[in-house]
KELUMDREN-936802 format. One record per residue (C-alpha): x, y, z. Coordinates in steps of 0.25 Angstrom, whole numbers, padded with zeros to 4 digits. Layout:
N
(rec (X,Y,Z)),
...
***
This chain:
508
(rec (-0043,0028,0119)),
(rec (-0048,0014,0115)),
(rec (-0058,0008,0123)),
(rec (-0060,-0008,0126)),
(rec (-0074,-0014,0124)),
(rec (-0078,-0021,0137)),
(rec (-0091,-0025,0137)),
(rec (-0091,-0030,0121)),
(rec (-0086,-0041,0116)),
(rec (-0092,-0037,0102)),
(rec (-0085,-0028,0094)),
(rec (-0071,-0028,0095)),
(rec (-0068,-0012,0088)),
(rec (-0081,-0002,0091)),
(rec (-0081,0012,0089)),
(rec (-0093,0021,0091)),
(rec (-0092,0036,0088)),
(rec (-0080,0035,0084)),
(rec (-0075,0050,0081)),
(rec (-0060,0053,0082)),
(rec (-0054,0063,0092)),
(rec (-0047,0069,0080)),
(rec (-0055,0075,0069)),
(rec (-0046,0072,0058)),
(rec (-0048,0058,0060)),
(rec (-0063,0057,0061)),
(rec (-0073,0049,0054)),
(rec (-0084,0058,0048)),
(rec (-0092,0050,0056)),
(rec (-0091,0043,0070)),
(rec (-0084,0028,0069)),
(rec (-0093,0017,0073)),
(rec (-0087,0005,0071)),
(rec (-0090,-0010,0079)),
(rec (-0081,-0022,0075)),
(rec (-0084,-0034,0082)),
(rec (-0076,-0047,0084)),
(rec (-0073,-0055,0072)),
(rec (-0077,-0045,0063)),
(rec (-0065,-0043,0052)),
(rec (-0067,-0030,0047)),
(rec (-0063,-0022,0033)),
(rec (-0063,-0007,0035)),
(rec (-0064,-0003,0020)),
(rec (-0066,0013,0014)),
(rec (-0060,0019,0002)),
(rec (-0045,0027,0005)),
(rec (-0048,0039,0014)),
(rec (-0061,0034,0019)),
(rec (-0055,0033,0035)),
(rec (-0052,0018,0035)),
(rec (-0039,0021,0042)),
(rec (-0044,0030,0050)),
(rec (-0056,0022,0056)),
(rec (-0045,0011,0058)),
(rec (-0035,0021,0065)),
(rec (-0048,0027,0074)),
(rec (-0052,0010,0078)),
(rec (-0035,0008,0082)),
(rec (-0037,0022,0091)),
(rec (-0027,0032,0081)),
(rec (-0036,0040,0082)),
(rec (-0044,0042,0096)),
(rec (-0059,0043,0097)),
(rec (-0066,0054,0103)),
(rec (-0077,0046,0111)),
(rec (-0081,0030,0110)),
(rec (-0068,0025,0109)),
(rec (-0063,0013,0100)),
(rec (-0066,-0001,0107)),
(rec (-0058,-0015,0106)),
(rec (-0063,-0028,0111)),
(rec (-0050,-0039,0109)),
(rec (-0059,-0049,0115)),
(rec (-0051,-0049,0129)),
(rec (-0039,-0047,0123)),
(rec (-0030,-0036,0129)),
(rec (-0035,-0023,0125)),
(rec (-0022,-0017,0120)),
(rec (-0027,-0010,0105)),
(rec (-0012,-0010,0101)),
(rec (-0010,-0028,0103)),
(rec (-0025,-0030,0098)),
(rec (-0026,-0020,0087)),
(rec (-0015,-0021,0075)),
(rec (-0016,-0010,0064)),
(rec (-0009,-0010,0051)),
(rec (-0009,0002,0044)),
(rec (-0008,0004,0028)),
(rec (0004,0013,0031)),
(rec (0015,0003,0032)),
(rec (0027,0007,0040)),
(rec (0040,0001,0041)),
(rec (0038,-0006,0053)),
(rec (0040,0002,0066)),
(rec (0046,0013,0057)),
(rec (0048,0020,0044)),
(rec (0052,0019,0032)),
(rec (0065,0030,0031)),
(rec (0062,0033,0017)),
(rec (0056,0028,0004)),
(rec (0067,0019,-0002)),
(rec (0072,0013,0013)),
(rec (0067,0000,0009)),
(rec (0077,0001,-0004)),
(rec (0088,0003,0005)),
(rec (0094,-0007,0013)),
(rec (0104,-0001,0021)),
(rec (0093,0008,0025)),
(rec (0083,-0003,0026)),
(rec (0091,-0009,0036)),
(rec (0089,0001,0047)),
(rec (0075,-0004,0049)),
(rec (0072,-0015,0057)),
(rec (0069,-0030,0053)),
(rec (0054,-0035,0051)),
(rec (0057,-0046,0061)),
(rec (0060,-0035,0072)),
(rec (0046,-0030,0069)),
(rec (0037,-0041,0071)),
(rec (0031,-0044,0083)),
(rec (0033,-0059,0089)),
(rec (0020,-0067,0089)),
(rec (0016,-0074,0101)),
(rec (0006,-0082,0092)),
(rec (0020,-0090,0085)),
(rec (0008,-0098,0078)),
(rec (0003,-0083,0071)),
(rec (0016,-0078,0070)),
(rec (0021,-0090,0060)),
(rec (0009,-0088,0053)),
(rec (0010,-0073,0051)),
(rec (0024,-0073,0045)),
(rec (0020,-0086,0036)),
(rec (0010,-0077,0030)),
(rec (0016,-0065,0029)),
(rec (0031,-0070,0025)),
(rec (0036,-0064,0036)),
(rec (0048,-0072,0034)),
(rec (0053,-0067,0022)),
(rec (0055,-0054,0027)),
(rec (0057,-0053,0041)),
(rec (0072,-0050,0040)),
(rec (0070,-0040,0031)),
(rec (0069,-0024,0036)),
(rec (0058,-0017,0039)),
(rec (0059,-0008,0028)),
(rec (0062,-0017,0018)),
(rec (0049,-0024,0019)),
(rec (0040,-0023,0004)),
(rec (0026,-0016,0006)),
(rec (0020,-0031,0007)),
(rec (0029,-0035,0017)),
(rec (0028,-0023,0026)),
(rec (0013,-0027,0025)),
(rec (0016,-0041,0030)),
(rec (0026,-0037,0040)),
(rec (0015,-0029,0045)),
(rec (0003,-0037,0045)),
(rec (0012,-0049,0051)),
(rec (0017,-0038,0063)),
(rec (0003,-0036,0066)),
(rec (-0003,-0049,0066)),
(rec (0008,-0054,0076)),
(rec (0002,-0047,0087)),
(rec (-0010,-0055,0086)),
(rec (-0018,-0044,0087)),
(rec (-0033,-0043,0090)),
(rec (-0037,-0033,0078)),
(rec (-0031,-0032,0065)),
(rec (-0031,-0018,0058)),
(rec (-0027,-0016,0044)),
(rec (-0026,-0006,0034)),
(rec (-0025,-0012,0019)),
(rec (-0020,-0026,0025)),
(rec (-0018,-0031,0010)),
(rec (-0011,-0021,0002)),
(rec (0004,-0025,-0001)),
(rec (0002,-0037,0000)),
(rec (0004,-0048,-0010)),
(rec (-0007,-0058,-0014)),
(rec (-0003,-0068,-0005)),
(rec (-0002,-0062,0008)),
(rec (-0014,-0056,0005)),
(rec (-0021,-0068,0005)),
(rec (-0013,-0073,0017)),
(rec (-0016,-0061,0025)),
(rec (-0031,-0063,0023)),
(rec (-0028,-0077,0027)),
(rec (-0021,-0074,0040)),
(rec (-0030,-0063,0043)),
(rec (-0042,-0074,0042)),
(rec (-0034,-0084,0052)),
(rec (-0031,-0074,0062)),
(rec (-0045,-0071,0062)),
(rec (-0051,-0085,0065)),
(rec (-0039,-0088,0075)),
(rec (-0035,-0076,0082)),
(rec (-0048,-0070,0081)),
(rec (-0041,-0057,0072)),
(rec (-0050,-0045,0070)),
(rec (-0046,-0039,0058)),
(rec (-0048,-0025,0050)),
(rec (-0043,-0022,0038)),
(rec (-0045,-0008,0031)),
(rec (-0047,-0009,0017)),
(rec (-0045,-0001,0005)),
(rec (-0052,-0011,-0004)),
(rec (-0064,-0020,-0004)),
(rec (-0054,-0032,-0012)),
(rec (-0045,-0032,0002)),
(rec (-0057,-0035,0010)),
(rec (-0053,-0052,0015)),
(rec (-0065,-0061,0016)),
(rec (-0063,-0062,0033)),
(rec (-0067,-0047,0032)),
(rec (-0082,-0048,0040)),
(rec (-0085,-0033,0042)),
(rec (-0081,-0019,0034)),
(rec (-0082,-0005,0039)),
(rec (-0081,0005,0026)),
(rec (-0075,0020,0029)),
(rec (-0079,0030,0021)),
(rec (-0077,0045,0022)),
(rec (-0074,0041,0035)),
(rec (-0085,0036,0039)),
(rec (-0086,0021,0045)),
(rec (-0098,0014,0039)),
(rec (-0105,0003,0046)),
(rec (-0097,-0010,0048)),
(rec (-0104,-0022,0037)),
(rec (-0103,-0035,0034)),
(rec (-0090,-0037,0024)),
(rec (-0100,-0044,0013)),
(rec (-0109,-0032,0014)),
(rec (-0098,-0023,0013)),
(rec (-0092,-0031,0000)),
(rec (-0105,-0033,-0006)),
(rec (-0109,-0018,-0007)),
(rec (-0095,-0011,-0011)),
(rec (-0094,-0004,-0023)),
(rec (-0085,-0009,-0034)),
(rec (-0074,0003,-0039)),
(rec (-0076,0008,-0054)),
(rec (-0066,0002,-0065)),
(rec (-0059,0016,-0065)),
(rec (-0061,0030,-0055)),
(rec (-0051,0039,-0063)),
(rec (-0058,0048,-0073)),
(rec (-0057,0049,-0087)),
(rec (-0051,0062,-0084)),
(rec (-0040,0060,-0075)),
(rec (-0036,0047,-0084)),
(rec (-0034,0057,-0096)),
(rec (-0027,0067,-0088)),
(rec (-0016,0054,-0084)),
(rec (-0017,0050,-0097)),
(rec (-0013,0064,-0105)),
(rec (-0001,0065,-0094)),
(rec (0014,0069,-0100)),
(rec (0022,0058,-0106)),
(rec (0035,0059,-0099)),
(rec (0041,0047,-0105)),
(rec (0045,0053,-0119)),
(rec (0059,0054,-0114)),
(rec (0061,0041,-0113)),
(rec (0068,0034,-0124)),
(rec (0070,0020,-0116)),
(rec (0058,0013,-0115)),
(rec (0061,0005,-0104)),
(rec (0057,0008,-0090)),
(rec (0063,-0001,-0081)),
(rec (0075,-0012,-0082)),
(rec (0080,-0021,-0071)),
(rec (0089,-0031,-0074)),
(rec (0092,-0043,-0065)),
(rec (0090,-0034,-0053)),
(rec (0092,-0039,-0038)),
(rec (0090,-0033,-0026)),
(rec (0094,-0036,-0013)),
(rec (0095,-0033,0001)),
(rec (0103,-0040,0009)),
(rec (0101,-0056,0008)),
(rec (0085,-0053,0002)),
(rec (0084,-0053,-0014)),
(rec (0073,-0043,-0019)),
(rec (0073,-0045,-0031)),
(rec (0081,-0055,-0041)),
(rec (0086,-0053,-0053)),
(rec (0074,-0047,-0058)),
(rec (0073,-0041,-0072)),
(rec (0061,-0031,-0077)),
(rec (0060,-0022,-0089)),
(rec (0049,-0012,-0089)),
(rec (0047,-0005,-0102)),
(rec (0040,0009,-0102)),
(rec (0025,0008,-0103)),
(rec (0024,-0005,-0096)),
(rec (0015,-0007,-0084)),
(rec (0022,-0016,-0073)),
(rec (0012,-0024,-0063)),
(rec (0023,-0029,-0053)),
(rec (0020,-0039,-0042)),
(rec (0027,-0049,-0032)),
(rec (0023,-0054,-0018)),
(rec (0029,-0045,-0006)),
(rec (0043,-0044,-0004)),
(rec (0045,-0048,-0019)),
(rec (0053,-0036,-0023)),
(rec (0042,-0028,-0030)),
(rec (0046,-0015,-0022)),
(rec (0059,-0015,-0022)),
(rec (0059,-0018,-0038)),
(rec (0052,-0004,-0038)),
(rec (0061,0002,-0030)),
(rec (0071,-0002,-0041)),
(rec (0064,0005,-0052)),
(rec (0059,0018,-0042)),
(rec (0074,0020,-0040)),
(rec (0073,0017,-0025)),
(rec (0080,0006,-0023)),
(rec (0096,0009,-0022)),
(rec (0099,-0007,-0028)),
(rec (0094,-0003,-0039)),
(rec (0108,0005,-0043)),
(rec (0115,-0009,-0042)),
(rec (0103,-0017,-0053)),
(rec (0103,-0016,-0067)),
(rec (0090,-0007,-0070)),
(rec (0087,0004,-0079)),
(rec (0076,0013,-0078)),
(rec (0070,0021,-0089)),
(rec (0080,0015,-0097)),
(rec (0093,0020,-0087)),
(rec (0101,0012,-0081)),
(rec (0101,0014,-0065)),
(rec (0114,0019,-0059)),
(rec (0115,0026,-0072)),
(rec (0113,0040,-0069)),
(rec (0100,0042,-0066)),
(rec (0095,0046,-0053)),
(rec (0084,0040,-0046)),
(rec (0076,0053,-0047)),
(rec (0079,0050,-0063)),
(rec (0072,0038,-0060)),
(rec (0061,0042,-0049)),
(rec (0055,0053,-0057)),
(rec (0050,0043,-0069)),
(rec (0044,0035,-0058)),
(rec (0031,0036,-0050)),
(rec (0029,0028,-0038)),
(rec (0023,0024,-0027)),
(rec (0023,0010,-0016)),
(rec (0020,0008,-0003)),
(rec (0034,0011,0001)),
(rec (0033,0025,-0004)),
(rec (0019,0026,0003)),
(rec (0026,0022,0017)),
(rec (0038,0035,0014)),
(rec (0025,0046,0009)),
(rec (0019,0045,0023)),
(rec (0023,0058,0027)),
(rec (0015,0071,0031)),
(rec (0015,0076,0019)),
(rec (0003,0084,0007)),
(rec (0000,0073,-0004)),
(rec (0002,0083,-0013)),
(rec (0016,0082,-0009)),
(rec (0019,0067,-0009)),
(rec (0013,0067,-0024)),
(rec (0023,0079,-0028)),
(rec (0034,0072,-0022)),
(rec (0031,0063,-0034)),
(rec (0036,0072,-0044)),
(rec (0050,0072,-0034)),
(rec (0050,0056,-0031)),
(rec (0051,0061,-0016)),
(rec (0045,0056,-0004)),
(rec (0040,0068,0000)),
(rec (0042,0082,-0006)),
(rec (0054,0090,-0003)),
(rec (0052,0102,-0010)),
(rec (0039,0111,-0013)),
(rec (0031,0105,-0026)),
(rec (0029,0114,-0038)),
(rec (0016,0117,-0042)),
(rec (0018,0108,-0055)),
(rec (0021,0096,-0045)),
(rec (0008,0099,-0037)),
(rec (0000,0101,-0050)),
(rec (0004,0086,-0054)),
(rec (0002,0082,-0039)),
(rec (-0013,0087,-0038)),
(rec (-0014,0081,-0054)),
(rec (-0012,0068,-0048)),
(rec (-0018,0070,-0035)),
(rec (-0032,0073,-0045)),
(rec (-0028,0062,-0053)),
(rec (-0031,0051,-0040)),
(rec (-0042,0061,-0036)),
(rec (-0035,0064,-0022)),
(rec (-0031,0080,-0027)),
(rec (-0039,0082,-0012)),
(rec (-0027,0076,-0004)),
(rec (-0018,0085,-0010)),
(rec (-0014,0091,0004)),
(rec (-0016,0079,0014)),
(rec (-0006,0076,0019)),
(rec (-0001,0062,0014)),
(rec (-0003,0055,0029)),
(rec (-0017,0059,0030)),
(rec (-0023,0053,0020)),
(rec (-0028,0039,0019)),
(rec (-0018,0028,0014)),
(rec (-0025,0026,0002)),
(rec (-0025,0042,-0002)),
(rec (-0010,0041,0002)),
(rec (-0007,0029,-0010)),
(rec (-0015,0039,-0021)),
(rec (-0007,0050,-0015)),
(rec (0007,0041,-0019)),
(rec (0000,0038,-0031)),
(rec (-0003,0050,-0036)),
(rec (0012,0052,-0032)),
(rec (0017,0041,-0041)),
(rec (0010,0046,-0054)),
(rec (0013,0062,-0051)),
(rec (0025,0064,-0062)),
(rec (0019,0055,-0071)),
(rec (0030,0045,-0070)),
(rec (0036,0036,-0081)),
(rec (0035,0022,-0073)),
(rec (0025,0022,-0062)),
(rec (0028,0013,-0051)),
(rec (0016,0008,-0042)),
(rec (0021,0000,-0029)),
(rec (0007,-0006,-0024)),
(rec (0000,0009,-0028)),
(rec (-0014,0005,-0023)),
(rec (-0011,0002,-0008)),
(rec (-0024,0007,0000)),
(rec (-0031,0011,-0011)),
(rec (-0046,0008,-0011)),
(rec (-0054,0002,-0024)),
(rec (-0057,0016,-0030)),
(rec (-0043,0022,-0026)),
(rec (-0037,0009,-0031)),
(rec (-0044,0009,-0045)),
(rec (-0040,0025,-0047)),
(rec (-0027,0023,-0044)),
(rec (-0027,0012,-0056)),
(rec (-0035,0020,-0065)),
(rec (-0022,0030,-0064)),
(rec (-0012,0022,-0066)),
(rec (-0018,0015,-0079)),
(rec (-0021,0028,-0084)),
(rec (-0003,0033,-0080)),
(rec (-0002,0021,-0087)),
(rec (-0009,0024,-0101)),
(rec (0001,0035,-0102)),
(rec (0011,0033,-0112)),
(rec (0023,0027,-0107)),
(rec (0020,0026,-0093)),
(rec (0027,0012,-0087)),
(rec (0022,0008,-0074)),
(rec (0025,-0002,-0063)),
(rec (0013,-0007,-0051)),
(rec (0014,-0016,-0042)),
(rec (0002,-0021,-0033)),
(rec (-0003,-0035,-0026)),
(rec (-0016,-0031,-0031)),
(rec (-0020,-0037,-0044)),
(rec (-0034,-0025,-0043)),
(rec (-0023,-0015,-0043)),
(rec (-0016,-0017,-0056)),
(rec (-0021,-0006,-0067)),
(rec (-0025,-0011,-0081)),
(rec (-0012,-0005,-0087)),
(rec (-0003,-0016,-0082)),
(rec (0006,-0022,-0093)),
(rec (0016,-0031,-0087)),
(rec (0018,-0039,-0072)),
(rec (0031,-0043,-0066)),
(rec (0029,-0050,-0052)),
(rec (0042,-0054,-0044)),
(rec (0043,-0064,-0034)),
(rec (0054,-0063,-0021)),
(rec (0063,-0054,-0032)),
(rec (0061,-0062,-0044)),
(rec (0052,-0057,-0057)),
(rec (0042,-0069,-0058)),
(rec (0036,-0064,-0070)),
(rec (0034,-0054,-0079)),
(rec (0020,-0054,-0087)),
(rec (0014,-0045,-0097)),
(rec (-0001,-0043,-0091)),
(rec (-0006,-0038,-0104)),
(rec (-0011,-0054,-0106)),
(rec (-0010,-0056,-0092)),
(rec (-0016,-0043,-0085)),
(rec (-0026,-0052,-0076)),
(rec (-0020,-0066,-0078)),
(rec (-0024,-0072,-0064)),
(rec (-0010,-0080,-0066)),
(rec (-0004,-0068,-0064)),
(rec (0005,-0066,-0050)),
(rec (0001,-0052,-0044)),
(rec (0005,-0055,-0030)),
***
């Protein structure tokens, strides 16, 4: 039961003693927590540390054995649900799910899921609402499906759903991610005006110290889960640690390093060709004559504002796209439609995105969704051999996470759940490595192991790899060439071994 503060005007969140009803969710020590009034707040921890959960203990997910949460909305009505908005990092298709994996590929199965604009609430403020859909380019994709929404749009749509209830609080877990560098800085933007005029409390949690904004005025750190004492945001940035220039050992780089080349049997050297591909659904163009060779050994950096096209050009190349039997593309130097089978295809190919994050949320052992690798299933269908476990615990002690093996996959924290998928990615030492926004949720140390590994896949002989990511910090060392698109188009194509950190450069 929440409880209403009467006789504060103070603090507007308090809780004291704070111990959960159910053990599995407890801190190892009791919650006490005061945020007052116009204090913006950044609950930061690395992945694992409780973050989520301390925030899903403030909203009442998980009720408190004694000293219940308190809310004062400054004579507001006390209804948590209007006063309270929390956006999750695990996206959902709007009131529903997402059937399966490729659905947003298809668009006869697409269809079947409702409109954005039958999901977003009406604004009595018609002065915020305006300004919400300028921002976010609501625009541009309300007529499109639910489903079909892009990982950054579905975070806009989201945001935007939110923020039109003109709610009291704002909760948000990883508000930045998916997102490209504009609306980025337009969010921050907006979430500073609705501060100063609709008196918005706002808390973030926060993976990493770089995606702390300047309006932050307080930070609560969760580790092992245990809340530490509320601070000053300058104390907080003034005293954190900086992450080492590399976290995987000398050893685990070697055993990468000395892996099988399984690319011997490969007398066509190039990896992907798309010839004046289009795609279309309905009267939207994705993507325009667009024409891109990648050759094996290359190392792609490819970026492009949301809803430019970027996913669905991987869907292309991962062989989940049905459009793509009607395009002029060869892969591994076959010709689609030729033949081959997507499973020809899928089993060269590593992978992971946000959208196959969304299909793995099942209750199922993390050992299993990293076998499932080796089957380019979601989910496994039949019982792994002891060979495709070796390789999966291999991988698993590789990202130093052999100790999750058994958890199941929606247990763990979100960040655990992106090295799980990793790990996924990389399990039968794929050909082309295809990373779709790899590093959502990570924190700093995660974030800079997770790059370690994938420049030391990509020292292997012959290994070609394509990455994408709004995040300039996220891009390893080994990145030889850029393409960024823009609404469908290839704006460019750069070698980035002379312009590798050229500030000039268009990284969305």
């Amino acid at each position: 039961m929440t409880i209403f503060a009467k006789k504060t005007k103070m603090s507007s969140i308090r809780i004291i003693g704070g111990v959960t009803r159910h053990p599995l969710y407890r801190f190892n020590e009791p919650i006490n927590i005061q945020i007052n009034h116009h204090e913006q707040i950044a609950i930061v921890g690395r992945n694992a540390s409780g973050k989520s959960l301390l925030v899903d203990t403030i909203v009442g997910r998980y009720p408190l054995l004694q000293n219940e949460v308190f809310f004062d909305f400054c004579g507001n009505n006390n209804n948590v649900y209007e006063n309270v908005k929390y956006i999750t990092f695990r996206d959902s298709y709007g009131d529903g799910e997402c059937l399966y994996y490729q659905q947003r590929f298809n668009s006869q199965d697409a269809e079947i899921t409702p409109l954005v604009k039958d999901l977003l609430p009406n604004s009595s403020d018609k002065t915020l609402e305006k300004e919400i859909y300028t921002i976010f380019g609501i625009d541009s994709f309300i007529e499109k499906n639910i489903v079909a929404l892009s990982s950054g749009e579905l975070r806009k749509f989201q945001l935007a759903k939110s923020l039109l209830g003109n709610p009291r609080i704002l909760i948000i877990d990883n508000p930045f991610i998916g997102l490209d560098y504009p609306t980025r800085e337009q969010l921050k933007d907006l979430f500073e005006q609705l501060i100063a005029q609709f008196d918005l409390q706002i808390i973030l949690v926060v993976s990493k110290d770089e995606d702390i904004p300047s309006f932050i005025t307080h930070v609560i750190e969760v580790e092992n889960r245990i809340c530490k004492t509320k601070i000053s945001a300058d104390e907080y940035l003034n005293q954190a640690n900086s992450t080492p220039e590399r976290i995987l050992s000398t050893e685990k780089r070697e055993r990468i390093l000395n892996l099988p080349c399984k690319l011997s049997d490969n007398e066509n050297r190039q990896i992907v060709k798309l010839n004046n591909v289009n795609i279309r659904y309905d009267n939207r163009t994705i993507l325009h004559n667009l024409t891109w060779e990648i050759q094996c050994g290359e190392k792609w950096a490819l970026s492009g504002n949301n809803g430019s096209g970027k996913s669905t050009l991987l869907s292309l190349i991962c062989a989940d796209n049905p459009q793509s039997y009607a395009c002029d593309i060869s892969l591994f130097g076959k010709k689609r439609g030729s033949g081959e089978s997507i499973w020809d295809i899928k089993k060269r190919i590593g992978y992971v995105s946000p959208e196959m994050h969304r299909a793995f949320l099942k209750n199922i052992p993390a050992i299993e969704i990293i076998a499932s690798g080796l089957k380019d299933t979601i989910g496994l269908y039949q019982k792994a051999k002891p060979e495709d476990i070796a390789a999966s615990e291999w991988w698993l002690d590789v990202f130093g996470i052999l100790h999750l093996k058994d958890r199941i996959f929606t247990q763990l924290s979100s960040g655990e759940q992106r090295l799980i998928l990793l790990a996924r990615a990389f399990v039968k030492n794929p050909d082309l490595i295809v990373l779709d926004e790899p590093m959502h949720g990570l924190d700093a140390s995660n974030q800079r192991l997770a790059k370690d590994i994938i420049e030391a896949f990509c020292h292997q002989k012959d290994k070609t790899m394509i990455m994408v990511t709004h995040y300039e910090s996220e891009l390893p060392d080994c990145i030889t060439h850029r393409l960024c698109l823009k609404k469908g188009h290839l704006e460019q194509v750069l070698n980035s071994l002379s312009l590798r950190r050229n500030n000039n450069f268009y990284l969305s």
